[in-house]
C-alpha positions as CSV (number, residue, x, y, z in Angstrom):
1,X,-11.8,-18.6,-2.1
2,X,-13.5,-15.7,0.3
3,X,-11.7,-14.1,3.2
4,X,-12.8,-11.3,5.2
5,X,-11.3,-8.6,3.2
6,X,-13.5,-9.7,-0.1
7,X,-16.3,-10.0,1.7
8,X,-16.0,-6.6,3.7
9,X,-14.9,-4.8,0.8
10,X,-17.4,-6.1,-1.8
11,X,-14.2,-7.5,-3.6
12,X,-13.0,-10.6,-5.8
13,X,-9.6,-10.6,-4.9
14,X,-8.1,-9.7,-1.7
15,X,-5.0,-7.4,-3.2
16,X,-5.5,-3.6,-2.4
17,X,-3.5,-1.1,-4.2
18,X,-1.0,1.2,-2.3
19,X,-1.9,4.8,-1.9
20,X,1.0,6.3,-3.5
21,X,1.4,10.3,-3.8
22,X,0.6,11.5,-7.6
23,X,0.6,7.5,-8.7
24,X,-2.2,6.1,-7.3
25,X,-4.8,8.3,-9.3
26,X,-7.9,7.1,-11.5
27,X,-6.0,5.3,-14.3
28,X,-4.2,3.3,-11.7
29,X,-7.3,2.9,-9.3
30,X,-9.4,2.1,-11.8
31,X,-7.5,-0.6,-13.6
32,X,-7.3,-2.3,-10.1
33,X,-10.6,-2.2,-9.2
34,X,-11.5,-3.2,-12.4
35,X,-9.5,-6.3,-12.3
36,X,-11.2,-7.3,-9.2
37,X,-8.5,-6.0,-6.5
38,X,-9.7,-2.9,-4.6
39,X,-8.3,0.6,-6.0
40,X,-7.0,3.3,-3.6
41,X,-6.7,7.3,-4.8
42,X,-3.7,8.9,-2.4
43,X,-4.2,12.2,-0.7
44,X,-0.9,12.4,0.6
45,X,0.6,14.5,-2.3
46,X,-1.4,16.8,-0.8
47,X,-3.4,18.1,-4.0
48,X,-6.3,18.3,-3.2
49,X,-8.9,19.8,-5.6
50,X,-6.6,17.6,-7.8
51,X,-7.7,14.7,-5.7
52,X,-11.1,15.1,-5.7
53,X,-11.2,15.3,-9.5
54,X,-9.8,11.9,-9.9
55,X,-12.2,10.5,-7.2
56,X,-14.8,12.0,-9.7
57,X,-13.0,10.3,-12.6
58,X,-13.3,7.1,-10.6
59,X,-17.1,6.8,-11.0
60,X,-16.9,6.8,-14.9
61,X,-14.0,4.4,-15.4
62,X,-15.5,1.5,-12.7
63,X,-18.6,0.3,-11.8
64,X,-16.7,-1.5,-9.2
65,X,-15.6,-0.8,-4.9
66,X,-12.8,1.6,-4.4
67,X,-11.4,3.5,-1.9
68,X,-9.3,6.9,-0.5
69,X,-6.3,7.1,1.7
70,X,-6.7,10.0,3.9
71,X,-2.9,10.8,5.1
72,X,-3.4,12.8,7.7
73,X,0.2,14.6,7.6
74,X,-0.3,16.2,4.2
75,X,-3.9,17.1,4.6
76,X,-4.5,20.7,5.8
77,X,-8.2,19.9,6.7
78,X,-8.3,16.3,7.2
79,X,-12.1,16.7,8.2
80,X,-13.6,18.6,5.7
81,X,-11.7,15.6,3.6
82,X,-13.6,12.9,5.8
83,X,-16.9,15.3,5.1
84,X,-15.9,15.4,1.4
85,X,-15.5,11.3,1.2
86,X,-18.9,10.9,3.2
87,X,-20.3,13.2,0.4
88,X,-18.9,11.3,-2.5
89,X,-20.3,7.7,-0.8
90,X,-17.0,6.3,-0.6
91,X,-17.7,3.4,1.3
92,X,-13.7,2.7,2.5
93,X,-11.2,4.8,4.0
94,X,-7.3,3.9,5.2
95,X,-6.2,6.6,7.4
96,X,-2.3,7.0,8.2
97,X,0.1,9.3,8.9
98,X,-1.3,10.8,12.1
99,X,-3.1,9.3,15.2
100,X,-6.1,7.2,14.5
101,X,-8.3,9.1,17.3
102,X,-8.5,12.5,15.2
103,X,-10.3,10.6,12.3
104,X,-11.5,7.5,12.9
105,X,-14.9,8.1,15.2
106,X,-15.7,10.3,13.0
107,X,-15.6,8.3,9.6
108,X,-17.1,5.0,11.2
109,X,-19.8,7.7,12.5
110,X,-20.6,8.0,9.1
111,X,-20.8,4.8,8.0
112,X,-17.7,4.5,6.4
113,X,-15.4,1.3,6.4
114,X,-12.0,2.4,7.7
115,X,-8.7,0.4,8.2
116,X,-5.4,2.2,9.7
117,X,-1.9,1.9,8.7
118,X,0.2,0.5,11.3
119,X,4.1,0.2,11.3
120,X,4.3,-0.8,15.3
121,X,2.1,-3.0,17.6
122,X,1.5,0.0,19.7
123,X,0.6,1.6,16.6
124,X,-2.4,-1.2,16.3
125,X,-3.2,-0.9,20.0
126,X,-4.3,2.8,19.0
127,X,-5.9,1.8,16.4
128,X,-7.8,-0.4,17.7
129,X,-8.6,1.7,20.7
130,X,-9.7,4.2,17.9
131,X,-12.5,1.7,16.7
132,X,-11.2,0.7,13.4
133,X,-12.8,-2.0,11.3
134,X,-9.5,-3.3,10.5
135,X,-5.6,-3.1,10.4
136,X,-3.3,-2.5,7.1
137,X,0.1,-3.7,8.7
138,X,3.2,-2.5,7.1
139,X,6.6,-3.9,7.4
140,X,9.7,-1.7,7.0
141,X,10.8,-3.3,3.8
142,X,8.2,-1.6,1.8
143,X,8.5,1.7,-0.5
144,X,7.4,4.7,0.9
145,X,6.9,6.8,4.0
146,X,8.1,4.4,6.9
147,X,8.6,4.2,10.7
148,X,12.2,4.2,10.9
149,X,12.3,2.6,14.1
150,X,9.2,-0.6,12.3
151,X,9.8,-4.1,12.3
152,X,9.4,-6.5,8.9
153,X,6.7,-7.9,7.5
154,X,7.3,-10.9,8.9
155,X,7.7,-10.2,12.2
156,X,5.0,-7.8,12.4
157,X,1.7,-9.2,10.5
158,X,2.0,-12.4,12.8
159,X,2.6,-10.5,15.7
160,X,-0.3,-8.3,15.9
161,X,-2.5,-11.1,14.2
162,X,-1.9,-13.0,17.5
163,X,-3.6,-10.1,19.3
164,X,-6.4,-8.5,17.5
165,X,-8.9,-10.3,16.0
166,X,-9.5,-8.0,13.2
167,X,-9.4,-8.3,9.4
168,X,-5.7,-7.7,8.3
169,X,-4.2,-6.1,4.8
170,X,-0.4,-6.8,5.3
171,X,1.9,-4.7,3.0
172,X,5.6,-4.1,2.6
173,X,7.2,-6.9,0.0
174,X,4.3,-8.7,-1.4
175,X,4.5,-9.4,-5.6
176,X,3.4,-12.2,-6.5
177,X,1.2,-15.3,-5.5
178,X,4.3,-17.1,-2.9
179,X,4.3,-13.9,-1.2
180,X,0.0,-13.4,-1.2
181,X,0.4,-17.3,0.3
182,X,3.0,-16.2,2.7
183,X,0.3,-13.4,3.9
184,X,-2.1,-15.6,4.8
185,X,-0.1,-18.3,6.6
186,X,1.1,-15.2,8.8
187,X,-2.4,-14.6,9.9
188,X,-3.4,-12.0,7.0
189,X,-6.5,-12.2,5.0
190,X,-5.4,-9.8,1.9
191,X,-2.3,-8.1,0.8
192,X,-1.7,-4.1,-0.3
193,X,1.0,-3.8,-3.6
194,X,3.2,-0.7,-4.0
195,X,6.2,-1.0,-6.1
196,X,4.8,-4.0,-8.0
197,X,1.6,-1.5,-9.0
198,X,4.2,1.3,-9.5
199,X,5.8,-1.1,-12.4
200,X,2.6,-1.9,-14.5
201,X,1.3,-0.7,-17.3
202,X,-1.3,1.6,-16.1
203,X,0.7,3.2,-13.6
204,X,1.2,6.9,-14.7
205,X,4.9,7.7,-13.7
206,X,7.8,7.6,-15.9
207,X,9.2,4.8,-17.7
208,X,12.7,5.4,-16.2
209,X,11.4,4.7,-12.9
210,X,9.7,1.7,-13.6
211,X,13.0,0.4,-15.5
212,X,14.6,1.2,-12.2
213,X,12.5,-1.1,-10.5
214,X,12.8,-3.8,-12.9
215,X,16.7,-3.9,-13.0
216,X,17.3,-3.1,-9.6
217,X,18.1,-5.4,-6.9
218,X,17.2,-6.1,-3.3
219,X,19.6,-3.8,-1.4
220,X,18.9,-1.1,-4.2
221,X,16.8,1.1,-2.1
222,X,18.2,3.5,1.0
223,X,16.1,4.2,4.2
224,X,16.6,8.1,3.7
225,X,15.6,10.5,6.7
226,X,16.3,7.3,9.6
227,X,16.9,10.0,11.5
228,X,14.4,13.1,10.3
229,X,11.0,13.0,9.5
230,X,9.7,11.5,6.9
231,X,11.8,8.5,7.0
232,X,11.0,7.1,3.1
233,X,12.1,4.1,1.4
234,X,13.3,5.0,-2.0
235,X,15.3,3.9,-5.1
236,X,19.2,3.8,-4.4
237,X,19.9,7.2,-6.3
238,X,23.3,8.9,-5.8
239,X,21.3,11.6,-4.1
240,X,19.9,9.4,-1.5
241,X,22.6,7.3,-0.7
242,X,24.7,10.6,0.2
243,X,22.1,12.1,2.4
244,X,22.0,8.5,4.0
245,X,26.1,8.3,4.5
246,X,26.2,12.0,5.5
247,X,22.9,11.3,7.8
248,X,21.2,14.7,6.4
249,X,17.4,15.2,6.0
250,X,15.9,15.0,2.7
251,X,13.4,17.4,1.9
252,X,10.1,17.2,0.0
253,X,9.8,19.5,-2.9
254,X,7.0,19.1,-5.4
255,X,9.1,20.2,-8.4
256,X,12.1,17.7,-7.4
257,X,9.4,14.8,-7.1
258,X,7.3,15.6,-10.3
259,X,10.5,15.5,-12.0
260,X,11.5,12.2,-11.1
261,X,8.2,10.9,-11.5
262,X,6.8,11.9,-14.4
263,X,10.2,13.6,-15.8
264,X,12.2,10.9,-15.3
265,X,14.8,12.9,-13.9
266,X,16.1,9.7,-10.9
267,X,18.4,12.7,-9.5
268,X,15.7,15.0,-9.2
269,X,13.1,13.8,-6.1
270,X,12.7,10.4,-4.6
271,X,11.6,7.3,-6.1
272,X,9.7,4.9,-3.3
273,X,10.2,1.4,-3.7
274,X,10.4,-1.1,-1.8
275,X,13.3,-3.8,-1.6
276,X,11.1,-6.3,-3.0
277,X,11.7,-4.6,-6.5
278,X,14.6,-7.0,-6.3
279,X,11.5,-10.0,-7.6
280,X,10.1,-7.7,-10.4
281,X,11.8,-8.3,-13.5
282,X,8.8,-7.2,-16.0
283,X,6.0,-4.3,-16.3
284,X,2.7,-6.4,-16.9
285,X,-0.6,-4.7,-16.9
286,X,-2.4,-4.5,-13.8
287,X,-5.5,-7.5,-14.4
288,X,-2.3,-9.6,-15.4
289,X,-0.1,-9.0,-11.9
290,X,-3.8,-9.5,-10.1
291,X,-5.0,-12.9,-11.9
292,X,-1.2,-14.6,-12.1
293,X,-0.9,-13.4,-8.1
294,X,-4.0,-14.4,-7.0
295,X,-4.3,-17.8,-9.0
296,X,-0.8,-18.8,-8.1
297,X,-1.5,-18.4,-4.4
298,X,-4.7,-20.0,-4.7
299,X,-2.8,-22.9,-5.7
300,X,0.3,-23.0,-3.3
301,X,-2.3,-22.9,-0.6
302,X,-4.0,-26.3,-2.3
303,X,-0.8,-28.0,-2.5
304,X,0.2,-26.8,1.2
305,X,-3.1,-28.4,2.4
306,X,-3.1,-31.3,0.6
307,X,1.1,-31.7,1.6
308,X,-0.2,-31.7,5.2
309,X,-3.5,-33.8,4.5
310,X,-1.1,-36.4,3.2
311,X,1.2,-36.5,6.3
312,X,-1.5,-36.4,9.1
313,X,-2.9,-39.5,7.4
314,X,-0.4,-41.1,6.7
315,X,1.0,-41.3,10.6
């Protein structure tokens, strides 16, 4: 099965990896794009000559299409990035965290593929004003940086669907192949994973974390900075769920995050996940969450068809 999002990206299977700060780096890219799915290195930890080692790393561990997230909020230069990606012949770009206008014309100048995250329809009317090839559309449920003020998933994907005929990544609660099948009936033609990617065996953060995932529930995550800026998803700790009550902003600092992510300290920073962490109940390696998800879907869609084959005939 093709959709336009294997055959713009040069993929097999339409599931991109989330561009998560100081996760989604070369061992987690690379295992995704080697399993067919399209692997994303993050920019928005904001370390750069960090960053552009792993894009490095990335052409020895695949032969196969991957991509860089250029968040525009944590990127001091964001055009001697774009100038940096043109150089390296990245051939696809998600752009987020900023207005599309500032990067976009210039990275389609170029040649470059480029899709931009968008939590609100009028966040997609920029966008495509901007000139974007396509749309990654993020529902409020997912881990992460967030729009406080977004819809879900599955009011959003179908809703902007409706009015752009572009190719569409929707993200924000998608694990397995009854969500991926869910994606498409809403008008989608591929599907990003965060927390699901977080809990594999090629993601590089601690093991704490990922058991968090695993035995946590759906209402297990908080909405921290609703208020403040940046609103973030993240794993119910007992420091997030007092600066939630109290309605306090949460800050950022490298040391706090590093230590929950690769410490394990879940006290120390915040941990972004998503509520569907509630469906995860195991840590698989990445080519095992991309074949199961993409098979299964493949074969809910079948059985969908041929359901509704059988009834129109049948009348």
């Amino acid at each position: 099965m093709q959709t336009r999002i294997t055959e713009l990206l040069g993929i097999e299977i339409p599931i991109v990896q989330a561009p998560m700060g100081w996760i989604a780096r070369s061992q987690l890219a690379s295992a995704v794009s080697n399993a067919g799915g399209l692997g994303i290195i993050e920019t928005s930890s904001g370390d750069m000559e960090a960053i552009k080692s792993e894009i490095a790393a990335m052409r020895t561990l695949t032969k196969r299409p991957f991509g860089v997230n250029l968040a525009q909020m944590f990127i001091r230069d964001p055009e001697a990035m774009v100038d940096f990606v043109a150089e390296n012949e990245i051939s696809f770009v998600t752009t987020s965290a900023g207005d599309p206008s500032v990067l976009v014309p210039k990275i389609k100048e170029l040649g470059i593929t480029v899709f931009h995250v968008v939590p609100t329809m009028r966040g997609a009317a920029k966008a495509i004003d901007a000139g974007v090839d396509g749309l990654l559309v993020e529902g409020s449920e997912g881990g992460g940086f967030k729009n406080a003020d977004g819809a879900s998933t599955l009011v959003l994907v179908p809703e902007i669907a409706e009015r752009y005929d572009v190719p569409i990544i929707a993200a924000g609660g998608f694990v397995d192949g009854r969500s991926m099948a869910a994606a498409f009936a809403m008008g989608a033609d591929g599907i990003q994973m965060g927390t699901r990617m977080v809990a594999s065996v090629e993601s590089p953060i601690h093991d704490n974390w990922k058991n968090s995932i695993v035995n946590g529930t759906e209402v297990d995550t908080v909405l921290v900075n609703r208020h403040h800026r940046p609103a973030m998803r993240v794993w119910a700790s007992e420091k997030a769920k007092a600066l939630d009550a109290a309605n306090e902003p949460g800050g950022i600092s490298v040391d706090d995050m590093t230590g929950t992510y690769f410490g394990g300290d879940m006290e120390s920073g915040f941990a972004m996940s998503g509520q569907v962490q509630g469906r995860i109940t195991t840590v698989e390696p990445v080519e095992q969450i991309l074949r199961t998800t993409w098979d299964d879907c493949q074969a809910i869609l079948r059985t969908l068809g041929a359901s509704a084959t059988a009834a129109s005939t049948s009348k």
